[in-house]
N, CA, C and O atoms as a printed pandas DataFrame, in Angstrom:
     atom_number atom_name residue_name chain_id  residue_number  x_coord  y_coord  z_coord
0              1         N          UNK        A               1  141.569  240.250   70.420
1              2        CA          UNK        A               1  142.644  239.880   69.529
2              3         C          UNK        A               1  143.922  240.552   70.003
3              4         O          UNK        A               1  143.828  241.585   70.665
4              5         N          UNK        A               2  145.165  240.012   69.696
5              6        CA          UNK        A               2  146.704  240.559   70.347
6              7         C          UNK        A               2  146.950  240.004   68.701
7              8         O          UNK        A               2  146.532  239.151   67.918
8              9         N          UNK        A               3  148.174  241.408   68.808
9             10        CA          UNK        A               3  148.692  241.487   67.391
10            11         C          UNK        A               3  150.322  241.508   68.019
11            12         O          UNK        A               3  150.642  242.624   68.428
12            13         N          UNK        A               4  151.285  240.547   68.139
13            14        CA          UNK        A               4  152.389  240.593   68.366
14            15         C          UNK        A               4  153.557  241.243   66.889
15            16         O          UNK        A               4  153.275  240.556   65.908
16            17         N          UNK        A               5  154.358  241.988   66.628
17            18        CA          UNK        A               5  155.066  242.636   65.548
18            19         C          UNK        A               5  156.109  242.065   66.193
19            20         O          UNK        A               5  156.281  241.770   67.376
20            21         N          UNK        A               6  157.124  241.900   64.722
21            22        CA          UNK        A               6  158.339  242.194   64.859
22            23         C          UNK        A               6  159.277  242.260   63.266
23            24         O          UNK        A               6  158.970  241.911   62.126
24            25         N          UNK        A               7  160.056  242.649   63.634
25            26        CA          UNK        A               7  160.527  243.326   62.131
26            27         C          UNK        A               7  162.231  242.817   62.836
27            28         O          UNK        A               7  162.859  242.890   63.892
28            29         N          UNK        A               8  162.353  242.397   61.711
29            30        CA          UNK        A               8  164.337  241.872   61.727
30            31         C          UNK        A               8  164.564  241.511   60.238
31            32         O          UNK        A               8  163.989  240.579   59.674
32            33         N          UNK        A               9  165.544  242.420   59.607
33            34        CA          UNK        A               9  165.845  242.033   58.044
34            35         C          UNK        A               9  165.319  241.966   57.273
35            36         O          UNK        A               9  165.425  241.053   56.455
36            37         N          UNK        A              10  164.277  243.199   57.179
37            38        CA          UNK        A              10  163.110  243.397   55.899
38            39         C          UNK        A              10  162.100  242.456   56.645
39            40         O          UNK        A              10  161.008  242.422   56.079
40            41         N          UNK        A              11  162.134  242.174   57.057
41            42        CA          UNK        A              11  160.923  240.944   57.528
42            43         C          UNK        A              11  160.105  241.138   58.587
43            44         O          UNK        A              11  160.347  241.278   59.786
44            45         N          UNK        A              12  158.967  241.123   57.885
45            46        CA          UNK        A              12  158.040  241.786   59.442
46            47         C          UNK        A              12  156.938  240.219   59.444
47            48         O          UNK        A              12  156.417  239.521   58.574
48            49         N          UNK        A              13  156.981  240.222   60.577
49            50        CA          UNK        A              13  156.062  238.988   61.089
50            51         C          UNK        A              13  155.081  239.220   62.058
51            52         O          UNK        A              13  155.540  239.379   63.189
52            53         N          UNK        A              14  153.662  239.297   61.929
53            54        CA          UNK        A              14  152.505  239.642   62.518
54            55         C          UNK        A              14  151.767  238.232   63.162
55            56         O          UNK        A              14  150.874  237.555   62.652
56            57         N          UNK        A              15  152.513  238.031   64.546
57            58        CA          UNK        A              15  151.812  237.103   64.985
58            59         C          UNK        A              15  150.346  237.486   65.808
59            60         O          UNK        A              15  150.349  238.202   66.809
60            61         N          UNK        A              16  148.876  236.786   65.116
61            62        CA          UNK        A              16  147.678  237.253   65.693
62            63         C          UNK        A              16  147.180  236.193   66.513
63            64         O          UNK        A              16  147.128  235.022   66.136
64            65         N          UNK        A              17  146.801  236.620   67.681
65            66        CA          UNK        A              17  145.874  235.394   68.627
66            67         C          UNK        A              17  144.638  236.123   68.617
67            68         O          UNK        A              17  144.433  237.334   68.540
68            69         N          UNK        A              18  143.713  234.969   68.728
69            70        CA          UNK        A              18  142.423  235.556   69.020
70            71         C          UNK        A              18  141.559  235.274   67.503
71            72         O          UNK        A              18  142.096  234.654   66.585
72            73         N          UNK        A              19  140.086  235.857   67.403
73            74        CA          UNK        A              19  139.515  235.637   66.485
74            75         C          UNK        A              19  139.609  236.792   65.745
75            76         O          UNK        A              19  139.812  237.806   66.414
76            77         N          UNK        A              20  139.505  236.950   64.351
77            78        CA          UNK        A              20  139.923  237.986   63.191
78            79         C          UNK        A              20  138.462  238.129   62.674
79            80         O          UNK        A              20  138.383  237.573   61.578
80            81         N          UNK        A              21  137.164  238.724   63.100
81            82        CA          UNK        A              21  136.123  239.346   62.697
82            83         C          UNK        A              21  135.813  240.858   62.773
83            84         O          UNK        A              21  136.554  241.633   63.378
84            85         N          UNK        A              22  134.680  241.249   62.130
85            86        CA          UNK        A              22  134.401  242.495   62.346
86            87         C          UNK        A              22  134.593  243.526   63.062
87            88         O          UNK        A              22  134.480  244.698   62.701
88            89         N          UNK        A              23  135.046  242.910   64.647
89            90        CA          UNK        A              23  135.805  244.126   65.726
90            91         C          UNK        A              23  136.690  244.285   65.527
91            92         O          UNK        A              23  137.031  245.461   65.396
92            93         N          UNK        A              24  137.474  243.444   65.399
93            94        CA          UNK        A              24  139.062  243.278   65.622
94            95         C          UNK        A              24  139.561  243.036   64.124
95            96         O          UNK        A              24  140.549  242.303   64.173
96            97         N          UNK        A              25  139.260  243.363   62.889
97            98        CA          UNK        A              25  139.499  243.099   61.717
98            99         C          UNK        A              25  140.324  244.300   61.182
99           100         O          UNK        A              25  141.241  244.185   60.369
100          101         N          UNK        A              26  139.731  245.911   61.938
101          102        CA          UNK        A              26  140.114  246.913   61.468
102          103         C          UNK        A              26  141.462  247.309   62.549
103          104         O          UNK        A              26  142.254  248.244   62.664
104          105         N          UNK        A              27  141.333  246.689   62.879
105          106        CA          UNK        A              27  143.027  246.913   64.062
106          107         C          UNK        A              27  144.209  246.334   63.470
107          108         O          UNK        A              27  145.245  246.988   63.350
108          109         N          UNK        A              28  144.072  244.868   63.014
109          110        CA          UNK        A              28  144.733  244.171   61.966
110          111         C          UNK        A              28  145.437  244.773   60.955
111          112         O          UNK        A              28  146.655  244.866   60.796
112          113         N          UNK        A              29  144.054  245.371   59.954
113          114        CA          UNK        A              29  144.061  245.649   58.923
114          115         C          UNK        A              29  145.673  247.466   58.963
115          116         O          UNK        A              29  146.610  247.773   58.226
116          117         N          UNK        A              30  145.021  248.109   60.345
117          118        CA          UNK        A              30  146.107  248.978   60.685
118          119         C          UNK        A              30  147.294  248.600   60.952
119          120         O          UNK        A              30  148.098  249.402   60.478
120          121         N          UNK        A              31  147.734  247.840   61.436
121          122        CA          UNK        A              31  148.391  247.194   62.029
122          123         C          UNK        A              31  149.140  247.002   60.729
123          124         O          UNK        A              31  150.113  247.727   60.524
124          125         N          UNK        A              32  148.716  245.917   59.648
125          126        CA          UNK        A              32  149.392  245.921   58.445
126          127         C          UNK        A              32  149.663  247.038   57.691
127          128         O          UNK        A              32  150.472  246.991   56.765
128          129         N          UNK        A              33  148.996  248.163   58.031
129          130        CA          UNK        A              33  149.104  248.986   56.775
130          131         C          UNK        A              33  150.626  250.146   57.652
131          132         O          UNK        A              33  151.669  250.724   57.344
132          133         N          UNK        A              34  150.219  250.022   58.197
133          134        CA          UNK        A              34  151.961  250.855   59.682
134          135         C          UNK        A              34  153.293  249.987   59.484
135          136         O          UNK        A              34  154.436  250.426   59.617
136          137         N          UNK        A              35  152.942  248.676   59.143
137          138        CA          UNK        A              35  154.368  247.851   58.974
138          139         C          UNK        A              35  154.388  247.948   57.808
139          140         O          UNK        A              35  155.541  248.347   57.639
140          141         N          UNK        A              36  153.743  247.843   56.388
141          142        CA          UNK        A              36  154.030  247.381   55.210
142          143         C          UNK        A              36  155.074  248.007   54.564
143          144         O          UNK        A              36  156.000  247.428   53.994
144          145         N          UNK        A              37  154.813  249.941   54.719
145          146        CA          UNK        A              37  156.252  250.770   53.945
146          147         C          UNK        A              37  157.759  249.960   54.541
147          148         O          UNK        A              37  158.619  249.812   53.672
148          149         N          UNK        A              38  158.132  249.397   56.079
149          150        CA          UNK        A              38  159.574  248.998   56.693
150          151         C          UNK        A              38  159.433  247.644   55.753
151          152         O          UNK        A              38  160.625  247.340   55.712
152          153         N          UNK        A              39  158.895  246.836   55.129
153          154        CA          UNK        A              39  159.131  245.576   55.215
154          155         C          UNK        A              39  158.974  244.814   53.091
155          156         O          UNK        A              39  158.240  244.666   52.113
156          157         N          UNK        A              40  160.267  244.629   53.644
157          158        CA          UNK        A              40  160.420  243.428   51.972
158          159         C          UNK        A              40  159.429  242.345   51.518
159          160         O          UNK        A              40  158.967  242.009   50.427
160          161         N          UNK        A              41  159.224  241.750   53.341
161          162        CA          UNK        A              41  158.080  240.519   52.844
162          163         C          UNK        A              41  157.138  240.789   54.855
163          164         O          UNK        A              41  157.575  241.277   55.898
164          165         N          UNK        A              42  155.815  240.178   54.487
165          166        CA          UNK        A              42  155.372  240.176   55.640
166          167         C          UNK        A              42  155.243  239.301   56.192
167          168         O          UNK        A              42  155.001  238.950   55.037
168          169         N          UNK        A              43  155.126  238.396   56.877
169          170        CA          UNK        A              43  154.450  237.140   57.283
170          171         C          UNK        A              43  153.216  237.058   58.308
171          172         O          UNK        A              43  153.509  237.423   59.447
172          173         N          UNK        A              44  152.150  236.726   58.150
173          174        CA          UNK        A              44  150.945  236.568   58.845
174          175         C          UNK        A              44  150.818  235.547   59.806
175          176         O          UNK        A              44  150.136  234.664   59.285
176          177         N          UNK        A              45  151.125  235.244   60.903
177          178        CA          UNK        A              45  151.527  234.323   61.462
178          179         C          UNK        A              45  150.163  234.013   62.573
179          180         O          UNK        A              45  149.911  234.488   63.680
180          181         N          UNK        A              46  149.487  233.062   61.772
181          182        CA          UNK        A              46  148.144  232.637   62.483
182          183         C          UNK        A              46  147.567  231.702   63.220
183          184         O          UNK        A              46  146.396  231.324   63.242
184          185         N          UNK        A              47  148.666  231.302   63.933
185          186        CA          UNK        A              47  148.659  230.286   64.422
186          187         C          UNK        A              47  147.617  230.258   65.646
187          188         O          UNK        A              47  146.911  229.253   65.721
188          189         N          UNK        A              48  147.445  231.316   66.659
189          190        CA          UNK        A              48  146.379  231.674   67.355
190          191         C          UNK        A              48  145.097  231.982   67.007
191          192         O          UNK        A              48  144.366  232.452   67.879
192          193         N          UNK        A              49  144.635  231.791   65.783
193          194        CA          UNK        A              49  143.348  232.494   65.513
194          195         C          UNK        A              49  142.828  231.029   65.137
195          196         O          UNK        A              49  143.233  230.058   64.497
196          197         N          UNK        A              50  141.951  231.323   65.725
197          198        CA          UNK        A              50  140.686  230.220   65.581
198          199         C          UNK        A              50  139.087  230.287   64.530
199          200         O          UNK        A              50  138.291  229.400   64.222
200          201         N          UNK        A              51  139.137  231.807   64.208
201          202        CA          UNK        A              51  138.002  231.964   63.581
202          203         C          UNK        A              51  138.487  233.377   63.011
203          204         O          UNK        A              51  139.119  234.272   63.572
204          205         N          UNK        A              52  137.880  233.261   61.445
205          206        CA          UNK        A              52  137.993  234.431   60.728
206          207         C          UNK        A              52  137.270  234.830   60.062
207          208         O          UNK        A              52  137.352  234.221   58.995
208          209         N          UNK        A              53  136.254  235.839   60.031
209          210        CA          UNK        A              53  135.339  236.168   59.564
210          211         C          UNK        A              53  135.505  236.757   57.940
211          212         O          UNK        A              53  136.658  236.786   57.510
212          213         N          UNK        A              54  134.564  237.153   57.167
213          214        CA          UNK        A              54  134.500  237.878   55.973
214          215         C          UNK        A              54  135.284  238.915   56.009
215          216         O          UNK        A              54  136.099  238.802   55.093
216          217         N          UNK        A              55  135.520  240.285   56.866
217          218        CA          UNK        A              55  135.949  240.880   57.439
218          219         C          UNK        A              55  137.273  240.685   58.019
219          220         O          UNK        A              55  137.798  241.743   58.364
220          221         N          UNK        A              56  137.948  239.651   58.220
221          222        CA          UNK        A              56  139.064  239.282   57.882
222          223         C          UNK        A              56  139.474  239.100   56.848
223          224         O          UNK        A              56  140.154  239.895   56.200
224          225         N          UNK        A              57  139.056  237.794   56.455
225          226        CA          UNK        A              57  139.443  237.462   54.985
226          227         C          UNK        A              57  139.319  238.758   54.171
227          228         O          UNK        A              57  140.154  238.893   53.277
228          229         N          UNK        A              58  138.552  239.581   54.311
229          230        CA          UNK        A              58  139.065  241.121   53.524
230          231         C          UNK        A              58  140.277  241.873   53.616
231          232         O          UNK        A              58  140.811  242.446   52.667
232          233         N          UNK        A              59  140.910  241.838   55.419
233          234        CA          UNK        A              59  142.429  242.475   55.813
234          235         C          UNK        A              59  143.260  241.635   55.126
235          236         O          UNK        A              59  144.328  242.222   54.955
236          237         N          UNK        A              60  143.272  240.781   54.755
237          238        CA          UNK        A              60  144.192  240.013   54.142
238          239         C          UNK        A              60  144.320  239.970   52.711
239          240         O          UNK        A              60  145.409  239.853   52.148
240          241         N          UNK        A              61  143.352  240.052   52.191
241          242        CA          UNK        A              61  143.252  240.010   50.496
242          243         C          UNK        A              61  143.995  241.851   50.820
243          244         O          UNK        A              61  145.049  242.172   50.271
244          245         N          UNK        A              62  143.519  242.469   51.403
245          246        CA          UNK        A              62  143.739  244.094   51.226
246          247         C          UNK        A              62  145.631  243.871   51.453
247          248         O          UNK        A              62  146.591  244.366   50.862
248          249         N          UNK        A              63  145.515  242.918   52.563
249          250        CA          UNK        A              63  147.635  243.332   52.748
250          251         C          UNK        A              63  148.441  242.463   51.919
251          252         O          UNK        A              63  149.665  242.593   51.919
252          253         N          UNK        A              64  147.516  241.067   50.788
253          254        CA          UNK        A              64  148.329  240.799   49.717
254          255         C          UNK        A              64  148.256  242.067   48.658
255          256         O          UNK        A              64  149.326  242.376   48.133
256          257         N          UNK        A              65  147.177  242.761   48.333
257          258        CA          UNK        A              65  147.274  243.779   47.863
258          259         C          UNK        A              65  148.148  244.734   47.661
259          260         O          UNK        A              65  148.654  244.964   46.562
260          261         N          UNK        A              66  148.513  245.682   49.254
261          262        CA          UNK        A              66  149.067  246.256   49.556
262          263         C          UNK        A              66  150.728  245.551   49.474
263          264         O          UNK        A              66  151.572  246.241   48.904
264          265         N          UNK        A              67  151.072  244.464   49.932
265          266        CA          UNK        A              67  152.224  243.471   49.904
266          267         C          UNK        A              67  152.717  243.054   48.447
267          268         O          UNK        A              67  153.917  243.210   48.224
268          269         N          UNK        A              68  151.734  242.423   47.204
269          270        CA          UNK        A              68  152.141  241.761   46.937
270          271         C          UNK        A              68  152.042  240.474   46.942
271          272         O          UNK        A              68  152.766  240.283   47.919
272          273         N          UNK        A              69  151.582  238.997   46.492
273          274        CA          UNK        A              69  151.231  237.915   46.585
274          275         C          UNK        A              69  152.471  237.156   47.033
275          276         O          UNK        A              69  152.325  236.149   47.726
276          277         N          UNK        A              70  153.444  237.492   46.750
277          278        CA          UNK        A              70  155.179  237.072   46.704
278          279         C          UNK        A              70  155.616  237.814   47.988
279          280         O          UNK        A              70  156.324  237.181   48.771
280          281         N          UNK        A              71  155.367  238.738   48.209
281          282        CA          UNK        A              71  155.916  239.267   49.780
282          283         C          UNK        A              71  154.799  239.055   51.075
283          284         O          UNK        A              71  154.976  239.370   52.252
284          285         N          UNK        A              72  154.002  238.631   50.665
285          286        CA          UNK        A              72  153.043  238.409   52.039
286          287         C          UNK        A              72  152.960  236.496   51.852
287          288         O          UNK        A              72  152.938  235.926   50.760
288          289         N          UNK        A              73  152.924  235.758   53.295
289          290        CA          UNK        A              73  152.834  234.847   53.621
290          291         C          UNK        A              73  152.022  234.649   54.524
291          292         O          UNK        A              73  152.160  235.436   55.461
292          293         N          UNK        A              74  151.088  233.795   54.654
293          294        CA          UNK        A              74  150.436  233.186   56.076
294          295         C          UNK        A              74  151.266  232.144   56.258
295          296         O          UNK        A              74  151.978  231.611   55.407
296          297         N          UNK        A              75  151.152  231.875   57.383
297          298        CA          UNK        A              75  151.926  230.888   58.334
298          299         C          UNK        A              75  150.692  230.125   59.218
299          300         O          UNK        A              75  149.663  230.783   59.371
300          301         N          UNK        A              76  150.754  228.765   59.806
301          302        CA          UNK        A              76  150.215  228.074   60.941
302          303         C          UNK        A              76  148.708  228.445   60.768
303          304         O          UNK        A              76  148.129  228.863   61.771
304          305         N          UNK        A              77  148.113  228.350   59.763
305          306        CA          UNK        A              77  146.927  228.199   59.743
306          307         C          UNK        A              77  146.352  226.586   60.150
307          308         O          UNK        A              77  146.900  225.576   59.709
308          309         N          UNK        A              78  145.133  226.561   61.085
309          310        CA          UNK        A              78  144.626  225.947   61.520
310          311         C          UNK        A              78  143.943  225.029   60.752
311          312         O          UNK        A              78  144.278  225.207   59.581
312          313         N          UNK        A              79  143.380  224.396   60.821
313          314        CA          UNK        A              79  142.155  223.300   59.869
314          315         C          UNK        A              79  140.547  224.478   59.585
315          316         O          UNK        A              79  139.909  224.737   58.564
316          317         N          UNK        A              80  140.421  224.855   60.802
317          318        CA          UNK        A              80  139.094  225.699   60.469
318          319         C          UNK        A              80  139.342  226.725   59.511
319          320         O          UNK        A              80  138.491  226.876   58.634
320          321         N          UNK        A              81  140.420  227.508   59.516
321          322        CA          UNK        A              81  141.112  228.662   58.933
322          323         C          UNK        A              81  141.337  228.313   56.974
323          324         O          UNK        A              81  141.081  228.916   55.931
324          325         N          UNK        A              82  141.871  227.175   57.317
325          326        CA          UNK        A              82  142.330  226.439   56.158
326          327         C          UNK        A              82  141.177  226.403   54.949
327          328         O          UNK        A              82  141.229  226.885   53.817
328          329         N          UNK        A              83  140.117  225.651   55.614
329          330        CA          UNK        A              83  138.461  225.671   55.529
330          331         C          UNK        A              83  138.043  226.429   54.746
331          332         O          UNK        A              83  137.648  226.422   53.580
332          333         N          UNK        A              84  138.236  227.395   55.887
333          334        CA          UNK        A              84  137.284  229.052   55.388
334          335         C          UNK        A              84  137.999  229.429   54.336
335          336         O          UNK        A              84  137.405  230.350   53.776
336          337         N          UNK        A              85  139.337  229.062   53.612
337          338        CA          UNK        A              85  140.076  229.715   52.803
338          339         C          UNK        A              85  139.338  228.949   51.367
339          340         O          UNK        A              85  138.965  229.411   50.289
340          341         N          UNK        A              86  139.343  227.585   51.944
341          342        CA          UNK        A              86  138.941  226.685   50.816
342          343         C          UNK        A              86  137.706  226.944   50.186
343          344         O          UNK        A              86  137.572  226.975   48.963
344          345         N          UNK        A              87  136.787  227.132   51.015
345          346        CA          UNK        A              87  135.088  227.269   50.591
346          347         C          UNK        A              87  135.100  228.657   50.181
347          348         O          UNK        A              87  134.305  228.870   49.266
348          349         N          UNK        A              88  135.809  229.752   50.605
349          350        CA          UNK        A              88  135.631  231.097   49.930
350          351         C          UNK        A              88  136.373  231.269   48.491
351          352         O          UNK        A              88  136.148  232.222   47.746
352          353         N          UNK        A              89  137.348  230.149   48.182
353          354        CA          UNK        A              89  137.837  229.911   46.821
354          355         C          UNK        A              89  139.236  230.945   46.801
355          356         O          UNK        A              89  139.701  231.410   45.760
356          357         N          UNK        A              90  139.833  231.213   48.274
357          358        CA          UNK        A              90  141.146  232.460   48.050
358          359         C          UNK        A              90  141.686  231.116   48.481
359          360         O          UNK        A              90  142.611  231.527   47.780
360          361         N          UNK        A              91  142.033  229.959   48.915
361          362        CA          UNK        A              91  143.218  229.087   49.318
362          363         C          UNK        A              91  144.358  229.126   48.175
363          364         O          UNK        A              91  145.437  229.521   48.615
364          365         N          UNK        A              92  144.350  228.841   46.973
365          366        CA          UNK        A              92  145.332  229.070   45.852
366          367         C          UNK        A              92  145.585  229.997   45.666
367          368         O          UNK        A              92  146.494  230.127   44.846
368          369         N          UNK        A              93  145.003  231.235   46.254
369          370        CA          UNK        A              93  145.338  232.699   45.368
370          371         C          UNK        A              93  146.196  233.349   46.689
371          372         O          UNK        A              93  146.775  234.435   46.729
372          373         N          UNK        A              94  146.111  232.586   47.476
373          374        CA          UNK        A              94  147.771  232.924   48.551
374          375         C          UNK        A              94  148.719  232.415   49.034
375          376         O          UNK        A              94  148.673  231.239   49.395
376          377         N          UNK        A              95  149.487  232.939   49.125
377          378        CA          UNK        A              95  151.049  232.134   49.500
378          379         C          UNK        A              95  151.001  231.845   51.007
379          380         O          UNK        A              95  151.363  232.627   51.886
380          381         N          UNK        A              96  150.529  230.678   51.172
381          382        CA          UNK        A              96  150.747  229.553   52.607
382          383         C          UNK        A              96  151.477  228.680   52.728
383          384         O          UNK        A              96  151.503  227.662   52.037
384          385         N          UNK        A              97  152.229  228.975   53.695
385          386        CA          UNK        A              97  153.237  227.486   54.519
386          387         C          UNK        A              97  152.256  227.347   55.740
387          388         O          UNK        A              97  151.334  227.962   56.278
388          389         N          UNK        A              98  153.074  226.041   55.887
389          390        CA          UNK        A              98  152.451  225.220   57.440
390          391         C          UNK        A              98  153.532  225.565   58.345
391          392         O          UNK        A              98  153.498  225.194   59.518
């Protein structure tokens, strides 16, 4: 997994490639928790990830948590991604654009 950052105007945007499971879930999950104090809103920008495990879908419920439902965004989620959001029943309970 590659975790690209960038922060401009309160705005931090975490672009991830790669798959978001159990190895690479807790790098993420750091990753968010080091940007969250600089940033107004986050954006999750997932356009590279192809597969996300339980263990993902946990870094993420943890950085709307940590964020806020209103300051954290996913971005460019995929059809499989989309999926996994739908059948685990969190697709409504987060703030997604395409």
């Amino acid at each position: 997994m590659k975790i690209t950052e960038t922060l401009q105007d309160n705005i931090c945007t975490l672009s991830v490639e790669g798959d978001v499971d159990t190895l690479t879930a807790p790098e993420l999950e750091k990753t968010i928790e080091s940007y969250a104090p600089r940033c107004q809103k986050m954006i999750l920008d997932l356009a590279g990830v192809g597969y996300i495990s339980s263990a993902g879908i946990r870094t993420v419920l943890k950085a709307r948590q940590l964020m806020g439902n209103e300051h954290l965004v996913l971005k460019n989620l995929n059809q499989n991604i989309l999926g996994i959001f739908r059948i685990t029943g969190f697709l409504n309970a987060l703030n997604i654009e395409s």
